[in-house]
N, C-alpha and C positions, 0 to 999 in steps of 0.2 A: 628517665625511662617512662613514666605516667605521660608525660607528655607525647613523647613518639604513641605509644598504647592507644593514647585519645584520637592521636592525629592518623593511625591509621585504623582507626574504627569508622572516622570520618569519613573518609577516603572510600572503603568500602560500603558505606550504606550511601554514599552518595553516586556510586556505581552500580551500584546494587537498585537502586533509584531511578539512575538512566536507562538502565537496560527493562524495567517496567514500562518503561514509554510514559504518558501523558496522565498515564489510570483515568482517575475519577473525573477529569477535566473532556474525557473523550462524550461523542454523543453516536449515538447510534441510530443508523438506517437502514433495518435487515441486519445483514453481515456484513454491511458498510461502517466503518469509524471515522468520525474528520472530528475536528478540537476545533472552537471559534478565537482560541487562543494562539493559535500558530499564525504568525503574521501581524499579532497585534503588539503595542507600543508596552501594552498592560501587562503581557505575555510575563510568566515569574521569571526565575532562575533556573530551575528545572527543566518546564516547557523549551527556553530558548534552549539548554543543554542538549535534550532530545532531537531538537528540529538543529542544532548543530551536529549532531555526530548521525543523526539518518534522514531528515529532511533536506538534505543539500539543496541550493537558491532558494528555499522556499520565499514566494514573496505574499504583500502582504493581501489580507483578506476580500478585499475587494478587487483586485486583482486577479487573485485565484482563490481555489479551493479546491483540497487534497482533500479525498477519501479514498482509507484502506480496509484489503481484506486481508485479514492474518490467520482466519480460520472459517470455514463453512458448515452451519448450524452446528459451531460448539467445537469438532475436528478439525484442527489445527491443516493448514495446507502439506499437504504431503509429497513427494517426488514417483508416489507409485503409485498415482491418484492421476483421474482426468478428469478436468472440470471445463465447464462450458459455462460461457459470459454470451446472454444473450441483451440487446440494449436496441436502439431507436437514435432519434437524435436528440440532441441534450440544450438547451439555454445556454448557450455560451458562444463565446468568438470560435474557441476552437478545445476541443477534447483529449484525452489521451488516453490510455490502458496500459500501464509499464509492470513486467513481474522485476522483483528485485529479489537477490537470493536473503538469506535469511545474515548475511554479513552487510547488509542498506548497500550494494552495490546491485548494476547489471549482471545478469547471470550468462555467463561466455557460452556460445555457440555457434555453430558452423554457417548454422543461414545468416546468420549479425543482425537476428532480428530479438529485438527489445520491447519494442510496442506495437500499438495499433490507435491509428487515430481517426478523427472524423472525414480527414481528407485522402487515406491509404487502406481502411477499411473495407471487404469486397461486400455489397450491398446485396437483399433478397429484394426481388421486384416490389416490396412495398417496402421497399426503404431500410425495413430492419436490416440488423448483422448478429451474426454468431461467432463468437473467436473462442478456438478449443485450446484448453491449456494444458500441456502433459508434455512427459518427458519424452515420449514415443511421437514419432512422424503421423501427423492429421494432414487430411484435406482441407484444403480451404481455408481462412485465416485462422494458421495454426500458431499458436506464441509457443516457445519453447521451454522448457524450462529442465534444469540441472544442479547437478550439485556447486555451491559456492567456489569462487576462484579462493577462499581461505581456507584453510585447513580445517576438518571438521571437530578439531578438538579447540577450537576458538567459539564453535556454537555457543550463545546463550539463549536459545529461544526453544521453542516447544515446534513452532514452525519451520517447515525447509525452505518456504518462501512466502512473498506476499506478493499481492496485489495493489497497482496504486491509481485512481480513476484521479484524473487534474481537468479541472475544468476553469480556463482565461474566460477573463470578465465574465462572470458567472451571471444568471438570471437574477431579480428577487426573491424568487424558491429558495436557492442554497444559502443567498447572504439570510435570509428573514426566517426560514425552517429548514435547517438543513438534517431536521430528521424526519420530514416527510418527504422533502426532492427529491425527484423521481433518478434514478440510477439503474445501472445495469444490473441484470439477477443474475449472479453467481452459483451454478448448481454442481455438488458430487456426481458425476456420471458412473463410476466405478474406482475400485482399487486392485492391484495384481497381488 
């Protein structure tokens, strides 16, 4: 009986574990988080767990580089919230801006739109871009977003979704300071 007791104490703080993501290993840019441990050979047990159960193909760091947004100054992303991603062009092959619902999957909707990248993106005459992110119909690159295709009594997160900036073969910026590389600003516009 001591035994089962142990083994599912273990079990739980080791899920309990997962579901904190990377903690103390994350680094911060703004309200941008990327780990220099995702994709590394060095990466722990835990790390590979996390980029197992919500970083699907992640590869390795040189390669790419994943930064997320799970909350803006401090307030968790919210589905009755509109936020705007305003950004430029980035150091890389090629970009991306993916929301995922708060279960590390796509979040289902009608336009079958998921992201926005450096080649699909609608441009302002000096090049920048503005992608609005909300649950409500926007103009112009609007990303969608809604509630999780899983049931919401599965949530474990504080957030209804997040944000994922990926950036192939990245510059020297991200691989050498990837908390002062330059990224997209992420702002609350409002809440209903």
């Amino acid at each position: 009986m001591a035994v089962l007791l142990v083994l599912a104490i273990s079990v739980l703080a080791l899920v309990l574990t997962i579901r904190q993501g990377l903690g103390e290993s994350f680094i911060r840019n703004g309200n941008w988080y990327t780990s220099e441990s995702i994709g590394s050979a060095d990466a722990s047990a835990t790390v590979r767990a996390v980029v197992a159960i919500a970083g699907l193909l992640a590869s390795t760091r040189e390669d790419s580089m994943y930064y997320t947004v799970k909350s803006v100054d401090g307030e968790p992303l919210r589905l009755d919230c509109r936020y705007r991603i305003e950004g430029d062009d980035y150091n890389a092959d090629w970009w991306s801006i993916t929301a995922y619902g708060w279960d590390y999957f796509l979040i289902p909707n009608q336009q079958k739109r998921y992201s926005f990248n450096n080649e699909n993106v609608v441009r302002n005459e000096d090049g920048s871009w503005v992608i609005q992110v909300s649950a409500s119909k926007e103009e112009g690159n609007w990303l969608p977003v809604g509630p999780s295709g899983t049931p919401i009594s599965s949530k474990s997160t504080d957030n209804d979704f997040d944000l994922l900036f990926r950036l192939y073969t990245p510059g020297d910026a991200y691989l050498q300071n990837p908390e002062t590389a330059p990224l997209p600003i992420v702002t609350l516009e409002g809440c209903s």
